[in-house]
C-alpha positions in Angstrom: -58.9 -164.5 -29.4 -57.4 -167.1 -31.8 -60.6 -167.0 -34.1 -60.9 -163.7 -34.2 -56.8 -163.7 -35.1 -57.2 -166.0 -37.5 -60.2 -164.0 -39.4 -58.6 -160.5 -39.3 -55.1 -160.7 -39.4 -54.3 -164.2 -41.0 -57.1 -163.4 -43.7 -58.5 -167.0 -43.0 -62.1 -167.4 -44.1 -62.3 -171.4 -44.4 -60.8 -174.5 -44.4 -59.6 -175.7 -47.4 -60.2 -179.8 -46.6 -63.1 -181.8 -45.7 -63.6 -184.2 -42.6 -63.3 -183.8 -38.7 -60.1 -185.2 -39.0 -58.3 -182.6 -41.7 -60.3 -179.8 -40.1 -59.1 -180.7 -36.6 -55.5 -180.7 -38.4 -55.7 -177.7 -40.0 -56.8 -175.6 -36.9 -53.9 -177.2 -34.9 -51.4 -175.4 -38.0 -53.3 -172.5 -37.9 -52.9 -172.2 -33.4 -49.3 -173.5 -34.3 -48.7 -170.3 -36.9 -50.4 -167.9 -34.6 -48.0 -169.3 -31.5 -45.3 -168.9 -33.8 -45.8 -165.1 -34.3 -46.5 -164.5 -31.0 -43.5 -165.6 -30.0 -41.4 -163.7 -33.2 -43.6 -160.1 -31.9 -42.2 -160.8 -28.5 -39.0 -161.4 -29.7 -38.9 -158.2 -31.9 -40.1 -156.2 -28.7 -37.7 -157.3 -26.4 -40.2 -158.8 -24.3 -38.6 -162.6 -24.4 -37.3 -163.2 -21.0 -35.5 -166.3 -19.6 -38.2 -167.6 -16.6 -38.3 -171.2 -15.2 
């Protein structure tokens, strides 16, 4: 789902580095960013609840 995400809705085509290392670190930001507004949808829905 995250590729696909990524592709569609984040208009991300390519990494903009070179190397396994700076590739690795760029997909982390990109899982971090799609986390992030997952998390702000949720929270616009009312769906954020307080579970432990």
């Amino acid at each position: 789902m995250l590729f696909t995400y990524t592709k569609a809705d984040l208009n991300f085509r390519r990494f903009h580095l070179r190397g396994k290392m700076k590739v690795g670190t760029e997909w982390i930001l990109l899982a971090m960013a799609y986390n992030v507004l997952r998390m702000h949808h949720k929270a616009q829905n009312g769906r954020v609840g307080n579970t432990i």
